[in-house]
N, C-alpha and C positions, 0 to 999 in steps of 0.2 A: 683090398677086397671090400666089395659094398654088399648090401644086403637090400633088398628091393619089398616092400610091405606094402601092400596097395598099389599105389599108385606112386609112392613114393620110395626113391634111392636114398639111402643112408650110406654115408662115405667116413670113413672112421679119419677126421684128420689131428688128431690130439688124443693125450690118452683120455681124456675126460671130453670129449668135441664130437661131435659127428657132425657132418653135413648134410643139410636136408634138400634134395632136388626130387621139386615134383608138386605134391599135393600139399595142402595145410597140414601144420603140426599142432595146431592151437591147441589138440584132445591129449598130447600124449602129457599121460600124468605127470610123472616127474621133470618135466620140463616147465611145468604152469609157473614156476617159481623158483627165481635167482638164489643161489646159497642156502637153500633149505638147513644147512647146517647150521647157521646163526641164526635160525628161529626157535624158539621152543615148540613142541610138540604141538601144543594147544595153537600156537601163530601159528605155526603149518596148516592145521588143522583147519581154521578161521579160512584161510587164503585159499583155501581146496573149496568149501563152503561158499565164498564169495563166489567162484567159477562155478559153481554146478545152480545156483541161483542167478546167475546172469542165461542161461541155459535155458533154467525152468523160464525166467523173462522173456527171453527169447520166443518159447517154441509154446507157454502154457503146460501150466502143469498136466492138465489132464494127455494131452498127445503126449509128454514126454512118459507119462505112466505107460500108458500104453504101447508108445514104441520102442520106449527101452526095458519095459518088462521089471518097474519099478513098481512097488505097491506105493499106492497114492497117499496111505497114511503115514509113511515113512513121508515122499516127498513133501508133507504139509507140515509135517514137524520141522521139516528143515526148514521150509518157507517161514515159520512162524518162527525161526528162532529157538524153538526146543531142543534142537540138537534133532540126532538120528543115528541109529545104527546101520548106515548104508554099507556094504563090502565095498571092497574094491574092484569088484567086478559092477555091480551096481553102478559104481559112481564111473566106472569106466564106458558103461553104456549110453548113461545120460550124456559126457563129454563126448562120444561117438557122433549125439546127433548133429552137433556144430562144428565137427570137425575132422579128418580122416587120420589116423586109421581107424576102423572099427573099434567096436568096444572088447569083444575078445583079445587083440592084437593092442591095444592100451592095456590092459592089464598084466599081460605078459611081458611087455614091453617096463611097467614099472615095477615087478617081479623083477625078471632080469638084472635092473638097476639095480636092486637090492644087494644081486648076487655078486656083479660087477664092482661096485662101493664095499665090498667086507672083501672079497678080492684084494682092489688097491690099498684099502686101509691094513690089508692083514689082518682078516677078526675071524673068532671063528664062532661058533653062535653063543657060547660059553661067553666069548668076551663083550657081545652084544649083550647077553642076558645081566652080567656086572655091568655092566655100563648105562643100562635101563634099571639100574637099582632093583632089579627083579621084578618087574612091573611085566615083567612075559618071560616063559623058563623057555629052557634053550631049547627043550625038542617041539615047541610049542613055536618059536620064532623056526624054527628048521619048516615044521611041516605048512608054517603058512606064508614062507618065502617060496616051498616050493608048489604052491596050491593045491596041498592036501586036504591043507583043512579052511575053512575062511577065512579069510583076514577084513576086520571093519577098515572103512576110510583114517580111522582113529587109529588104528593099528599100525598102519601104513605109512602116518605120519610121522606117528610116533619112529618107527621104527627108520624110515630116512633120513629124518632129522637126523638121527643118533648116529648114521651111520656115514650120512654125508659131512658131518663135521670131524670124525674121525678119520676124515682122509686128511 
């Protein structure tokens, strides 16, 4: 069974593999980066940051505010190295512009991930919230794996790191 997003087919060939026929993947989050579980949060983090500033290089900051519905002052903190509190929907719009699927359909897509990695690992948010030293409580990881509530790109890293090294 495949699942078709865009313009692109997903074909489930491993329990951890899909294959992608079709359109670019270059936007979907949790794929920008091999083993995310032998990074630490902060390297995840870093490595998410390099791609959304190749992005901003690419397209200009200001169209990228614009077209992805990013406030510019967030995007110049990044540029500058300040850091940002971008969500994951945010940061999913910006990788939208260079790549398909859209940015809606990338954030759910590394949602999903999330849910699929505490799945195979066996975790339940309890065992993610111990395993983050409590650095996010467990109905707090619940409502923003299931985008209830936001989750920062920080967040997100944090939290697949954690979960993709636990498989």
């Amino acid at each position: 069974m495949g699942f078709i997003i865009g313009r692109t087919l997903q074909l489930p060939i491993g329990p951890r593999t899909l294959l992608y026929v079709g359109g670019p993947n270059a936007g979907v989050l949790h794929e920008l980066v091999a083993d995310p579980g032998e990074l630490t949060a902060a390297e995840l983090y870093d490595r998410y940051v390099t791609e959304l500033l190749a992005v901003i290089d690419e397209h200009g900051l200001e169209t990228v505010a614009e077209r992805a519905n990013v406030e510019r002052s967030k995007l110049r903190a990044l540029s500058k190295g300040e850091g940002s509190d971008l969500t994951l929907e945010e940061a999913a719009e910006v990788f939208a512009l260079s790549a398909e699927p859209d940015g809606e359909t990338i954030a759910l897509l590394a949602r999903d991930e999330l849910l699929m990695g505490m799945t195979t690992a066996v975790l339940d948010v309890e065992a993610v919230e111990s395993g983050l030293n409590g650095e996010l409580e467990a109905r707090e990881i619940q409502s923003k794996i299931e985008g209830r509530y936001p989750m920062t790109l920080r967040e997100f890293a944090l939290l697949y790191g954690y979960i993709d090294g636990a498989r």
